[in-house]
N, C-alpha and C positions, 0 to 999 in steps of 0.2 A: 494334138493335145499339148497345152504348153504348162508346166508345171512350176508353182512359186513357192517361196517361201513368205508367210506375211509374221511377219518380228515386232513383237509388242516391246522387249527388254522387262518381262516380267519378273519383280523383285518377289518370289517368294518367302515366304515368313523363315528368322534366321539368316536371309541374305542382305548384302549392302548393294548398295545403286550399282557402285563398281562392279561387284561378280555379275551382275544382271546386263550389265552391259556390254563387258566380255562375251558374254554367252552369245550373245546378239552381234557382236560382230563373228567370234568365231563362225555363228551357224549362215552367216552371210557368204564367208568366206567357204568353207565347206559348201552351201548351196551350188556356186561356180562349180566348183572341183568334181562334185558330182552331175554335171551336165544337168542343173535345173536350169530354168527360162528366165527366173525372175525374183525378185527379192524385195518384198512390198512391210515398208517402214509407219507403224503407227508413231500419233503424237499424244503425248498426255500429259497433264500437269497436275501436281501437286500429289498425287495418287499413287502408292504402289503398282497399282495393275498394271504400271507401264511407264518406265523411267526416261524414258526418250523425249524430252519437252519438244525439241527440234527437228523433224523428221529430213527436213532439209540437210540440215548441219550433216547428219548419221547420214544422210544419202550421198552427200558429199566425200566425206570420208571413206565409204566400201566402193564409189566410182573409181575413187583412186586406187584404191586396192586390189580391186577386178580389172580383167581388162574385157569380159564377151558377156557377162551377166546384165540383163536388164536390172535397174533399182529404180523401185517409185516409190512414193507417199500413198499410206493408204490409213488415213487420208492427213491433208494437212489442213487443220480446221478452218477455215474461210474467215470468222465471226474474232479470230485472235490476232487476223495481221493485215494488212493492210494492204490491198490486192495487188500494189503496183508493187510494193515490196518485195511479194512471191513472186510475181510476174518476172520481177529484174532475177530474184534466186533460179528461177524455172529455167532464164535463158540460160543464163551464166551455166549452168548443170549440165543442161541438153547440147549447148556449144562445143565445154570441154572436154567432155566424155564419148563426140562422137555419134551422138544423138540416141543415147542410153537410158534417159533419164524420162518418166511417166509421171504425170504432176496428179496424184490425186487427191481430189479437196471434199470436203461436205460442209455441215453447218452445225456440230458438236450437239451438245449437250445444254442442257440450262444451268451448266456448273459453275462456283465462283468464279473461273477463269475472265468471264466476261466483265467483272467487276473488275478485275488485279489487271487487265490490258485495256480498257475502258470503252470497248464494243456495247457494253450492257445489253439487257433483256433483249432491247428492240433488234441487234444485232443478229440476236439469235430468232428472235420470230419472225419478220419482217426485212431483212435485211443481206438475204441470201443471194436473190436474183440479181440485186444491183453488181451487189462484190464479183459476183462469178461473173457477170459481162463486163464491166472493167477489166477482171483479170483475161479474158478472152481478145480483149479489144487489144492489152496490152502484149500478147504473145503474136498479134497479129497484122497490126499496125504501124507505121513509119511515126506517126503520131498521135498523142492521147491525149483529150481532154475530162476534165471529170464534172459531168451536168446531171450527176445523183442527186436525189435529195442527202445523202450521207458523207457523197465524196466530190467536193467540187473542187476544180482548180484548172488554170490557166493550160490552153495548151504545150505540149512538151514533146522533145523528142529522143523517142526509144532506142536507148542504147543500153547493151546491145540488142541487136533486132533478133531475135529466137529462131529468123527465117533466114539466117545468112550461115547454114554451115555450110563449109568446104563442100565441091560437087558433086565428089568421091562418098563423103560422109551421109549428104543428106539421101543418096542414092542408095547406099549400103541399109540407114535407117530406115526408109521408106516414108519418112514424111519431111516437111521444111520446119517443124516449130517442133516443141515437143509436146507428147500424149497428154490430154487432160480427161482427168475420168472422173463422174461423180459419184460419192456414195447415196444411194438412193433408199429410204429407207419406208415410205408411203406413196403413193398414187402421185402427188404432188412434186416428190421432187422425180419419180420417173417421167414425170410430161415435162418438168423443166427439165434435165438432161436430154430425150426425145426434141425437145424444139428445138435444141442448139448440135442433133446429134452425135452427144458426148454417148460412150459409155458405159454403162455403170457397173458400179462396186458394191454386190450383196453381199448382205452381213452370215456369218457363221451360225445364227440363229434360225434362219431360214433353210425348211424344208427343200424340196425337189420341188413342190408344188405351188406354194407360194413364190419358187424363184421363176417358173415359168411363166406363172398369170404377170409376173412384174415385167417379163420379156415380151410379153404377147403386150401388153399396153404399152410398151417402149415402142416398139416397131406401130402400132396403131396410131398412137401421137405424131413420131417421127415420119411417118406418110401422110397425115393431116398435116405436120408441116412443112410439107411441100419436098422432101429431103428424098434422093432417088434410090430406084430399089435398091442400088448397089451399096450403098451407103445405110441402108433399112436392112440388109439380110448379111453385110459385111461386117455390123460391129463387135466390137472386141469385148463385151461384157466379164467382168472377173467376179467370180465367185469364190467366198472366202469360204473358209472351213478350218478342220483338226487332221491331224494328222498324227499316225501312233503305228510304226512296225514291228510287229514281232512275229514270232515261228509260231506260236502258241495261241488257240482261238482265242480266250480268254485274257491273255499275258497283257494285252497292248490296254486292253480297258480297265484291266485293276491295276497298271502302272497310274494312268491317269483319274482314275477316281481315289488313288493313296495320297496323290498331289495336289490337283488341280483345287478341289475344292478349298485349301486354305488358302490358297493364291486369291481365288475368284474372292472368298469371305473378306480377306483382309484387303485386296484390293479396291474393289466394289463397295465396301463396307465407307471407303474413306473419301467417297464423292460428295463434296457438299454442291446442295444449290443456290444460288444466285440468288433468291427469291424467298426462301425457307419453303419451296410449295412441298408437298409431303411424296414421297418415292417408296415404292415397294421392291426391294433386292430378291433380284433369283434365288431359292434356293439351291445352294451350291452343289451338293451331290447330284440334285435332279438336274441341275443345267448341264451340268457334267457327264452324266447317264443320256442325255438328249445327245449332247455330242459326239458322245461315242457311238451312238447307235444312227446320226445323219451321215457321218463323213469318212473316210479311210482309215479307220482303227482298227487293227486285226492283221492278220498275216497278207502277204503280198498280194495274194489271189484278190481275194478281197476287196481290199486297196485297192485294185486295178478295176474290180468291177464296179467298185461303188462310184469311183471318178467315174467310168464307163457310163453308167448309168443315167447320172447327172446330166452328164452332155449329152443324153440320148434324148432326155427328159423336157431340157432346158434347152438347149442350142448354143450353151458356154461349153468352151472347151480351153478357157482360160482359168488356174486357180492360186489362190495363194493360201497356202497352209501352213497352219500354227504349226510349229514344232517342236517348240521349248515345252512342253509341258509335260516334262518329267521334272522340269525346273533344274537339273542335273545338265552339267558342262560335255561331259564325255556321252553321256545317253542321248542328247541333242544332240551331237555331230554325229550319230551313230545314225540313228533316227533318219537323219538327212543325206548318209550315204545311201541307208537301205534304201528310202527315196528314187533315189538315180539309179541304182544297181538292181533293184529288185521289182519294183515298180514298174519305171519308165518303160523298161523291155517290153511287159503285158500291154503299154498301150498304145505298139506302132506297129 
């Protein structure tokens, strides 16, 4: 069971960008100190829900600061940057860190973002599969040319090559490029991750049951494409979720239904889209109340069964859990020791 941390840098109401991102590296840094696995950075823009525009950058920054913790993007939106651009950040990450770094990408939202970086709509509907094989060609390639209809240009060569670390390092990492995982959120994008046997990254919304049937079509696609069993029954799927410790049955979910819901409100509230098409927002208590009652909120026992469970469920036994949502600096790093110290123990 390998256990993460996933870091929005959630500004709750009354906070600035600053404190929210403190929080986010402290509980990065704490995640390490408590023997977690791993430490998975969203990106968002323009929106409270999550102050982090550069998942990269911030990844950047706690590689340097850790020295045994996994850090990845989860995710870094595909449809905002320019694949060759991630691709050169990917290597450059995975090089100097030792082969630490896990490149997670999806295909965002239909949010203005696509206007203010100038991917537009098509980017977002149509324009996923090019980006992500580019960006794949260029983690993997000596050279790349681009024969997209979105991204064409002359051939060129890759520097540096994502598959050149030290013998010791890539041996220690276990792969020569670094990890690319996609967030999978319908049918479609689990068969394109399955055809290039990436991965994937389910969202915090999703059930036990729903993550399974999405597992059972990964590996179904991923054996229709030709991809061998070891690589069909070996992969590394992460499953997102919440995360809430306390002594107290009740204690962990009336922390986070005191908090959570003005986050989510004023977060979420402040998405615009790209298109003016019309959006229906969670309500925040009940999304709140959902999450508490799918993922590790409650006292340790708990915690440890409910991951347990999961992975009995699912066949992930990879996760990355929110943990800022007490929105509170000290109750986050608490939250994330109790993690390592109370947790961890029940699930080895």
């Amino acid at each position: 069971m390998r256990i993460g941390t996933f870091v929005l840098a959630a500004q709750f109401p009354g906070q600035g960008p600053g404190e929210a991102l403190h929080r986010a590296v402290r509980s990065a840094e704490a995640a390490e100190e408590s023997g977690l696995d791993s430490v998975w950075l969203a990106e968002h823009h323009f929106v409270p829900y999550g102050v982090c525009p550069s998942a990269t950058t911030l990844a950047a920054l706690l590689l340097g600061r850790t020295r045994r913790i996994r850090v990845g993007t989860a995710v870094s939106v595909l449809p905002n940057h320019h694949p060759v651009a991630l691709g050169e950040q990917a290597a450059l990450l995975h090089l100097t860190s030792g082969g630490r770094f896990s490149l997670g990408v999806g295909r965002g939202g239909p949010w203005v973002d696509l206007e203010v970086f100038g991917g537009g709509l098509d980017a977002y509907e149509n324009g996923f599969p090019e980006a992500l094989e580019l960006l794949l060609d260029w983690l993997r390639e000596p050279r790349v040319a681009g024969r997209g209809e979105r991204f064409g240009f002359r051939e060129v060569a890759v520097v540096p090559r994502a598959d050149e670390l030290l013998d010791g390092a890539a041996e220690a990492a276990g792969t020569s490029g670094p990890e690319v995982i996609v967030a999978c959120t319908s049918p479609k994008s689990v068969r394109l991750a399955a055809g290039r046997a990436l991965p994937m990254l389910l969202g915090m919304h999703c059930g036990d049951e729903e993550k399974a049937e999405m597992v059972a079509l990964w590996r179904t696609a991923a054996r229709e494409a030709g991809h061998p069993p070891e690589a069909v029954e070996g992969a590394a799927h992460v499953s997102a979720g919440v995360a809430q410790i306390a002594d107290g049955p009740g204690d962990a979910t009336e922390t986070l239904v005191k908090t959570m819901p003005g986050w989510l409100r004023q977060g979420l509230d402040a998405h615009v889209t790209v298109d003016a098409r019309h959006r229906v927002m969670r309500d925040p208590v009940a999304y709140t109340e959902l999450l508490c009652a799918l993922h590790p909120v409650g006292p340790p026992k708990l915690a440890a069964d409910r991951l347990a469970a999961t992975a009995e469920r699912t066949g992930i036994t990879r996760f990355a859990l929110l943990v800022e949502g007490s929105g509170d600096l000290a109750a986050t790093e608490e939250n994330v020791r109790r993690l390592g110290a109370d947790v961890l123990p029940l699930l080895t």
